[in-house]
C-alpha positions in Angstrom: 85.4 44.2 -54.2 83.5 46.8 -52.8 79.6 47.1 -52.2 77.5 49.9 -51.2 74.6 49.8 -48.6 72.6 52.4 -46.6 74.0 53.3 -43.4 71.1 52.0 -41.8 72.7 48.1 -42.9 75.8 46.7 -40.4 78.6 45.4 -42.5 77.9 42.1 -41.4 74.4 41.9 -42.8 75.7 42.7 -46.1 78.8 40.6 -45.9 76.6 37.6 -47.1 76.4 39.5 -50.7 79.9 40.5 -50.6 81.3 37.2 -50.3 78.9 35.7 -52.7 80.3 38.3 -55.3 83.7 37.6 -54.1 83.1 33.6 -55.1 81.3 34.7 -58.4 84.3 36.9 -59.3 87.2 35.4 -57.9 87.0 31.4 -57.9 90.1 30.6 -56.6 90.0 32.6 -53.8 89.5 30.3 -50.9 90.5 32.6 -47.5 89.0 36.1 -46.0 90.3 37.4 -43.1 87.7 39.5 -41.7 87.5 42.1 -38.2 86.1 40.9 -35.0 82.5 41.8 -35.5 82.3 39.7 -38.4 82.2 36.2 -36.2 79.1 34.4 -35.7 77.1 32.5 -38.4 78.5 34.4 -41.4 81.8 31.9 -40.6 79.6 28.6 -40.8 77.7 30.3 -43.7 80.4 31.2 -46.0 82.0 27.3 -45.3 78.8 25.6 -46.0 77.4 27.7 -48.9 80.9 29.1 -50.7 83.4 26.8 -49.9 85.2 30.0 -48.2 87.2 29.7 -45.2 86.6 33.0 -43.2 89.0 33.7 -40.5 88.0 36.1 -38.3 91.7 38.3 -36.6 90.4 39.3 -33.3 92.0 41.3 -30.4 92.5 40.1 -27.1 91.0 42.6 -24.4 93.9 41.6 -22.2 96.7 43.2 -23.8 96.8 47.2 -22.8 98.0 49.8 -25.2 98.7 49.0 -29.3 99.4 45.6 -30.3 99.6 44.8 -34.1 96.8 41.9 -34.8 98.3 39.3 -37.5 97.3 39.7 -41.1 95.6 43.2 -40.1 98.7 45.0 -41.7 97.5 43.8 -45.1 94.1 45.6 -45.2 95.6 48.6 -43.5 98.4 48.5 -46.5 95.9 47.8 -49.2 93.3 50.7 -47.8 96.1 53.2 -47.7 97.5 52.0 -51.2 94.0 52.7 -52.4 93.6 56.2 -51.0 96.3 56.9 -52.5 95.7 55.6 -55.9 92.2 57.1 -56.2 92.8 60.4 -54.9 95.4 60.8 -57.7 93.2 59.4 -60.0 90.8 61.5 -58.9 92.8 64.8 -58.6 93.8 64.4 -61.9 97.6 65.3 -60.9 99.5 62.4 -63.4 100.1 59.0 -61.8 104.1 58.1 -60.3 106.2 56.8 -62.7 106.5 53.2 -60.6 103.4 52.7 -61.6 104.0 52.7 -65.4 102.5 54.1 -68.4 98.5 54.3 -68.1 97.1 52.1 -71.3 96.5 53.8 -74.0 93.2 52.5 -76.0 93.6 50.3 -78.6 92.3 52.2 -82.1 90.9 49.2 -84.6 89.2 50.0 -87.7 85.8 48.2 -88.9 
């Protein structure tokens, strides 16, 4: 899910919409991982209110140089697997074939 807010707004202001959207949507979803700055209420929030677990993958400021954070590869993966897929999409160049045969609509007759 994606929303859109003014650049004025911090992420984590608008998280409270995005993770009620999220519950609407998606039910059986019952764990976000979420960045650093995302900590605070917004955790006790989304437990209370949604039923959500939110676990927040922070950095430890001891560790010098690059250090892969656990479960930080996903969003990473799933952003650049996006990109991807929309700038195709997008560019109109045809999609891979691992990705299969676009869906072609369904004609029906009245």
């Amino acid at each position: 899910m994606v929303t859109v807010t003014s650049g004025g707004m911090q992420d984590r202001d608008s998280a409270h919409r995005l993770l009620a959207l999220l519950r609407e949507h998606f039910s059986a979803i019952t764990l976000v991982w979420a960045d650093g700055g995302y900590a605070g209420r917004l955790v006790t929030w989304a437990k209370a209110v949604l039923c959500l677990t939110l676990t927040v993958v922070k950095r430890t400021d001891d560790i010098k140089g690059f250090v892969v954070l656990p479960r930080r590869w996903v969003v990473e993966r799933t952003f650049g697997w996006l990109t991807r897929r929309l700038t195709r999409e997008l560019s109109g160049d045809p999609p891979p074939a691992r990705w299969g045969r676009p869906r072609q609509p369904s004609s029906t007759t009245a």
